[in-house]
C-alpha positions in Angstrom: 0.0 0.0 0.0 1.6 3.3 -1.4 2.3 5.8 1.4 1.2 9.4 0.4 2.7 12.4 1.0 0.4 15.0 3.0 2.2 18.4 2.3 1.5 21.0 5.0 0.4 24.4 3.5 0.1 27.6 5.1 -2.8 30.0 3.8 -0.9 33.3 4.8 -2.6 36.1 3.0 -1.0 39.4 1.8 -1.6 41.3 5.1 -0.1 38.8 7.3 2.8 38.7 5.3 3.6 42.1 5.5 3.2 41.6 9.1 6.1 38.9 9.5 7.9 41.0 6.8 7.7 44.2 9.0 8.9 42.0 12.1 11.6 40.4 10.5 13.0 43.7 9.3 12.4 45.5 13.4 14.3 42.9 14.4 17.1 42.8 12.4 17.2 46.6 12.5 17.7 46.2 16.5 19.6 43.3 16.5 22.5 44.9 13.7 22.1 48.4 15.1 25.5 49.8 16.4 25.2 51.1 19.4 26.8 54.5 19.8 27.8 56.7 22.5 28.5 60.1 22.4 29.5 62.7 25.3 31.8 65.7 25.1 33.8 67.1 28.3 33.5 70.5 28.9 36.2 72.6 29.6 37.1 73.3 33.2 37.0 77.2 33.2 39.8 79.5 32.1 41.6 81.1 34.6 42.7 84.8 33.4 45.1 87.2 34.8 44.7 91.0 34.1 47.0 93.4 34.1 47.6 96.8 33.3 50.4 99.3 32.5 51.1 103.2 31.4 53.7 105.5 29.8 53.9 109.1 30.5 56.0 112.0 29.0 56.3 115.4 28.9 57.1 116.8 25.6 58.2 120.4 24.6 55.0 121.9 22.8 55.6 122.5 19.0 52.2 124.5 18.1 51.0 127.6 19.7 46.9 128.9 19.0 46.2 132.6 19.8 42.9 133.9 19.7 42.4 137.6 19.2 40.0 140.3 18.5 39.4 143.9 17.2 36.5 145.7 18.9 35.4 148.8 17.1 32.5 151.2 18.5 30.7 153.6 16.8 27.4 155.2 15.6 27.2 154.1 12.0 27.6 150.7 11.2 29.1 150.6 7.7 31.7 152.8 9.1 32.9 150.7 12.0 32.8 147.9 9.8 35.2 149.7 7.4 37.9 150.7 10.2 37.7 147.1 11.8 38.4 145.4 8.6 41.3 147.7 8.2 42.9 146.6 10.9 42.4 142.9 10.5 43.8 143.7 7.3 47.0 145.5 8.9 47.2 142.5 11.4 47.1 139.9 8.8 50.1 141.3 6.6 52.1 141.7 9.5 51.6 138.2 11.1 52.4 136.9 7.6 56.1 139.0 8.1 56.7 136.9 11.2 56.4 134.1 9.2 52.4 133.1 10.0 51.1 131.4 7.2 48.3 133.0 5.6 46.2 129.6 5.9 46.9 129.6 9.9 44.9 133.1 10.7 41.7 132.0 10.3 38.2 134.0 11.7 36.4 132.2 14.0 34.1 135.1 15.4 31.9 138.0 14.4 29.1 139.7 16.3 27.9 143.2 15.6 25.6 144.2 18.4 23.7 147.3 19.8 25.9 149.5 21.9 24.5 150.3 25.3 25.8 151.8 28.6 24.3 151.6 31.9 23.8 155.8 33.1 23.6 155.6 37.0 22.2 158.7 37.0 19.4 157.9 35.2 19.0 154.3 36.3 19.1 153.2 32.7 20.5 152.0 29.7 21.9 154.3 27.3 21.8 153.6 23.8 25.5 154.3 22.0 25.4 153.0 18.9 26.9 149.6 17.6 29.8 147.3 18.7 31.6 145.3 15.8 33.8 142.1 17.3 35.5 140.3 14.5 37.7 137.8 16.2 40.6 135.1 14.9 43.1 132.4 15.5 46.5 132.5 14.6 48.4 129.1 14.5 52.1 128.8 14.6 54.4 125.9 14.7 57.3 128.2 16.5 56.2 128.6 19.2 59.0 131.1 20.1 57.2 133.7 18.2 53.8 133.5 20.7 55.2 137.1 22.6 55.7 138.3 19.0 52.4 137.3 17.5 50.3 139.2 20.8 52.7 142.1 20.6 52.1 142.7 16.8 48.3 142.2 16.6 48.1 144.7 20.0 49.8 147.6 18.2 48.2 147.1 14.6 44.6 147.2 16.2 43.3 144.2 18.5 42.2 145.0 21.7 41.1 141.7 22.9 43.6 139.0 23.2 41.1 135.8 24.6 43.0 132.6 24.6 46.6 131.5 24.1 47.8 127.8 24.3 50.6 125.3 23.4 50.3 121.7 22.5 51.8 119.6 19.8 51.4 119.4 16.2 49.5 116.3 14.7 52.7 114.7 13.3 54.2 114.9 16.7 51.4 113.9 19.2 51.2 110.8 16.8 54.2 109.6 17.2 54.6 110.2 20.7 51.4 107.9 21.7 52.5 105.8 19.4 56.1 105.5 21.3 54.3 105.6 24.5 51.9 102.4 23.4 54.4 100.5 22.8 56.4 101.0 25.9 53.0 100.3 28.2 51.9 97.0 25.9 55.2 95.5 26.7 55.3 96.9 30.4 52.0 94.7 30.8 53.4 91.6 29.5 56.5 91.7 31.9 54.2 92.7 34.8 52.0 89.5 33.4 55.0 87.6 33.4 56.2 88.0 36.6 52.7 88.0 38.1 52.5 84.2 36.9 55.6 83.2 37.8 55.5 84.5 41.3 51.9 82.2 41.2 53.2 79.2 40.0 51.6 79.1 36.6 52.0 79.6 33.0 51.1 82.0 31.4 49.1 81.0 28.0 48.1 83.7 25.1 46.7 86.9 24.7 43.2 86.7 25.3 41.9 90.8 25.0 44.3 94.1 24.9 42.7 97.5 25.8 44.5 101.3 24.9 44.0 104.3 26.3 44.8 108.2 25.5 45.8 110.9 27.7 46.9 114.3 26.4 47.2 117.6 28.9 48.2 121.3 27.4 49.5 123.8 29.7 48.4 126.4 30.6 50.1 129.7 29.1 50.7 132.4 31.3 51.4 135.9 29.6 51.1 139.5 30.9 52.0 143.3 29.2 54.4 145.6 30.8 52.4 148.1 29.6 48.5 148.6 31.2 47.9 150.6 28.3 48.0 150.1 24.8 47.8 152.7 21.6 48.8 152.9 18.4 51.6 154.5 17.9 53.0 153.9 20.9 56.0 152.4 21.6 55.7 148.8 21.6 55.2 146.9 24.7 56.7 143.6 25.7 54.6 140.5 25.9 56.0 137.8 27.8 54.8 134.7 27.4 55.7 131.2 29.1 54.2 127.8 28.5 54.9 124.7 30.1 55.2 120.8 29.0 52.5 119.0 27.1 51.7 115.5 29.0 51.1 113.1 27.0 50.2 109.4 28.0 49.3 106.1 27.0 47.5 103.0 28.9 47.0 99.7 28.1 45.4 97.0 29.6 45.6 93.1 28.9 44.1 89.7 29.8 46.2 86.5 29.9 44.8 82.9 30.2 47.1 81.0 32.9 47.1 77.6 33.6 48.7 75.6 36.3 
């Protein structure tokens, strides 16, 4: 009697098998998965150490600045206006004969104003007319012609002599910071060198570097012989002294250190 064969079928229908499919592909997902850990170590904070350091000098002034004026008083306007520029005019030309540059007298003020006068008497203002100021700056680089400059403008007309002071030209107060930087920047890395050392640790790099700027005029100090002023009069004597211009530079730096 011939054996048969019974062959055992599975009805699996198109949902289940996507089911098993799924599975199958979960699982060998997780199972072949490398498993990966990541992590990063922060940094223990920097240490810093900050210093600072400044340079200093005091530097013969190069540049002098006066500032003058002619005042002129009168009834008619037009006319005051013509004998005040007349003497700007005679100052000018003979600034420019002590060597003034015509570009370096420059105006820098005019006013023309009602003229009044307190009358005690009267207990009030009296009108006089008109006041014309025209004023202007004279700019030298001698400086040994400041007494000069006064004295001249005084006898060719001005009658107000407002501000006088030294200080250094451009070129020069350039490259006197620029001296003075460098001698404070390296000032603060020695002090930050020895600072660490003394501490026991190294010093690492330059982390931030701060400048700073310091510049101080004189004062000028000038007086006349003469109270009293005219024209053609003989000329007074104008003495005039100024002192050193100051001039300074800061810096300030942070180093990291470690140790």
């Amino acid at each position: 009697m011939a054996e048969k064969n019974q062959a055992f079928t599975v009805d699996v229908t198109p949902m289940a098998f996507a089911v098993v499919i799924a599975a199958l592909l979960f699982s060998g997902a997780f199972y072949f998965s490398p498993s990966k850990t990541t992590f990063t170590q922060s940094q223990p904070d920097s240490h810093m150490l900050s210093v600072s350091a400044d340079a200093n000098q005091e530097i013969t002034p190069d540049k002098v600045e006066v500032t003058l004026s002619v005042v002129s008083k009168g009834k008619d306007p037009a006319t005051i206006q013509t004998e005040n520029d007349a003497k700007l005019r005679q100052i000018k030309e003979n600034l420019m004969l002590l060597g003034v540059p015509e570009a370096n007298i420059k105006t820098v003020g005019y006013s023309l104003d009602r003229w009044q006068e307190y009358n005690k008497s009267r207990e009030a203002y009296d009108d006089m007319g008109y006041k014309l100021s025209n004023s202007i700056r004279v700019v030298s680089y001698d400086v040994s012609i400041a007494g000069a400059i006064v004295k001249t403008s005084v006898l060719n007309g001005a009658n107000d002599v407002s501000g006088i002071s030294f200080g250094l030209s451009d070129k020069l107060r350039e490259s006197t910071y620029r001296s003075l930087l460098q001698i404070a920047a390296s000032q603060a890395k020695d002090k930050a060198t020895t600072m660490a050392k003394a501490a026991g640790v190294s010093l690492l790099g330059l982390d931030s570097m701060n400048e700073g700027y310091s510049y101080v005029e004189p004062m000028a100090n000038y007086n006349y012989k003469s109270d009293s002023i005219s024209m053609g009069a003989a000329a007074s004597d104008v003495s005039i002294s100024a002192g050193m211009v100051k001039v300074s530079a800061s810096v300030s730096a942070t180093y990291g250190i470690a140790g």
